[in-house]
C-alpha beads as a LAMMPS data file, in Angstrom:
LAMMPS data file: protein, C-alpha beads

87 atoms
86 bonds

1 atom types
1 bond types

-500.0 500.0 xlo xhi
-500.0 500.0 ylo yhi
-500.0 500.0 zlo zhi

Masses

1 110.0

Atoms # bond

1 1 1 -11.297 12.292 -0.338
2 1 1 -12.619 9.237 -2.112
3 1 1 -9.933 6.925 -3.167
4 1 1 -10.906 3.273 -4.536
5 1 1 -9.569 0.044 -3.040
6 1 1 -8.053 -1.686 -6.803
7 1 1 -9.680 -4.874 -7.730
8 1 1 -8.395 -8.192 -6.205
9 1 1 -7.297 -5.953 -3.324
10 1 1 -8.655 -6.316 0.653
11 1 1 -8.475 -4.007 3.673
12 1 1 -6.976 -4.968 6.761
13 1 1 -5.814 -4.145 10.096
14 1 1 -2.781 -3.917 12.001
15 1 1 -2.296 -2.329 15.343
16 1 1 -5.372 -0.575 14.626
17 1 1 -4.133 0.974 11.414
18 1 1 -6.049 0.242 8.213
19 1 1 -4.301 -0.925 5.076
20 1 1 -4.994 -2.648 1.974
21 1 1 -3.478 -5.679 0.546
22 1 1 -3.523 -7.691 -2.534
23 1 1 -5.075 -11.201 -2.998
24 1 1 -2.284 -13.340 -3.747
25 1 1 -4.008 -15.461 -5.451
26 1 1 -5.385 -13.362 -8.055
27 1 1 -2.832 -10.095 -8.424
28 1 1 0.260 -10.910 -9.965
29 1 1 3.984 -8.405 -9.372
30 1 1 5.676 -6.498 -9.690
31 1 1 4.382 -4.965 -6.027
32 1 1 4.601 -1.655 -4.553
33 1 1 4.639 -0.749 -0.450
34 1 1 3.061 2.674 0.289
35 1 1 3.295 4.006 3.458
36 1 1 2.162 7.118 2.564
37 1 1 0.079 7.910 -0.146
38 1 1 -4.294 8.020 -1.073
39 1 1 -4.496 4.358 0.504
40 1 1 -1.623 3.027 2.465
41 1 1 -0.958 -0.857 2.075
42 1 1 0.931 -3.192 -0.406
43 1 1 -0.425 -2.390 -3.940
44 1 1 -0.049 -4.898 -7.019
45 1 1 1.480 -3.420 -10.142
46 1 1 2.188 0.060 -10.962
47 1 1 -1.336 1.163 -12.933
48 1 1 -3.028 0.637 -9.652
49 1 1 -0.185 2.714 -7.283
50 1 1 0.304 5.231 -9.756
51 1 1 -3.160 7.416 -8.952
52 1 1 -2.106 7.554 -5.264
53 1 1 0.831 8.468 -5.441
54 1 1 1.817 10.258 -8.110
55 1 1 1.438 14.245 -7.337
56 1 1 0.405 13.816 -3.223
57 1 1 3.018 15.848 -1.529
58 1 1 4.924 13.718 0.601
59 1 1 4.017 10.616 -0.731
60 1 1 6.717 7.313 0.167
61 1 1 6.518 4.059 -1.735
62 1 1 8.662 1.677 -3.463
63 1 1 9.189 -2.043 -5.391
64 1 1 9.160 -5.137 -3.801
65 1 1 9.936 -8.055 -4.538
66 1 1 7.001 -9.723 -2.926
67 1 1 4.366 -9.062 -0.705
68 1 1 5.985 -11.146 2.201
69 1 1 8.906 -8.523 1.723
70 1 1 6.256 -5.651 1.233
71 1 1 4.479 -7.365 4.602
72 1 1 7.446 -6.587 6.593
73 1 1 8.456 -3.230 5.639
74 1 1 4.481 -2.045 5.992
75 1 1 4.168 -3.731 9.567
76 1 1 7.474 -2.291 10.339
77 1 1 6.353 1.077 9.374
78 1 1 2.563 1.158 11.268
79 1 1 4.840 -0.183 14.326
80 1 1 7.486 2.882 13.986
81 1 1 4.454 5.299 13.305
82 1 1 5.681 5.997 10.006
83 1 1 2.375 5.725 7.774
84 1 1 -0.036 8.254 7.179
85 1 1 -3.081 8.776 4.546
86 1 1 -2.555 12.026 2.574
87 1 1 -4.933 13.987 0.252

Bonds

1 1 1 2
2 1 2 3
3 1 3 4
4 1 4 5
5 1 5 6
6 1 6 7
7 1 7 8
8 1 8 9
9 1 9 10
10 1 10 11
11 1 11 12
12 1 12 13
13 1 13 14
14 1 14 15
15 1 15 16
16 1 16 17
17 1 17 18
18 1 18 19
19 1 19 20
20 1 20 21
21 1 21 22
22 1 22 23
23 1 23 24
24 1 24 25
25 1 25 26
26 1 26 27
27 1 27 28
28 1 28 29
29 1 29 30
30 1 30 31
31 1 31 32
32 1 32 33
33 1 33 34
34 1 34 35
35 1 35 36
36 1 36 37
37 1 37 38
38 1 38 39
39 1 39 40
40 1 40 41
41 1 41 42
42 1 42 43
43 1 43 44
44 1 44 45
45 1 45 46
46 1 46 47
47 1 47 48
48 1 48 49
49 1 49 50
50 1 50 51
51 1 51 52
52 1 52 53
53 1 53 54
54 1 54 55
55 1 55 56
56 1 56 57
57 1 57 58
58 1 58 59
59 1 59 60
60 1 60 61
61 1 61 62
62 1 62 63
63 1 63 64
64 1 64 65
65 1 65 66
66 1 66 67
67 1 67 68
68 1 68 69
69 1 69 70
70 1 70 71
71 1 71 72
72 1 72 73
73 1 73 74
74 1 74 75
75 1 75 76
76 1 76 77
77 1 77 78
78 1 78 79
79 1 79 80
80 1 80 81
81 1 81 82
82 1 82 83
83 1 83 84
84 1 84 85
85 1 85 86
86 1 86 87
């Protein structure tokens, strides 16, 4: 599978689960939290969540209203075990 990190996006960790995030100080809302999905993180704007999401079986995102919000649903999520990177 070879999925693309969007521009003025980075990859983190949590709990030794990979994610990507946006650079707040160059990506602008509205935001999206995958959780699963092609990459799993907090995505800026729907042109760049769109591509991995849209058709993956079993795919779970939504809007935010900010990343903080997005920050605590994601960690939330790799905590509960409820992420996972689909094809």
């Amino acid at each position: 599978m070879n999925v693309v990190v969007p521009s003025n996006h980075g990859v983190s960790r949590y709990n030794g689960f990979v994610y990507v995030q946006p650079d707040e100080e160059q990506c602008e809302g509205p935001f999206y939290i995958v959780t699963r999905g092609r990459l799993v993180g907090i995505i800026s704007h729907w042109i760049n969540t769109a591509p991995l999401v849209l058709h993956v079986t079993g795919a779970v995102y939504a809007k935010v209203g900010s990343v903080d919000a997005g920050y605590k649903l994601l960690l939330n999520a790799i905590d509960d075990n409820a992420v996972l990177y689909l094809e």
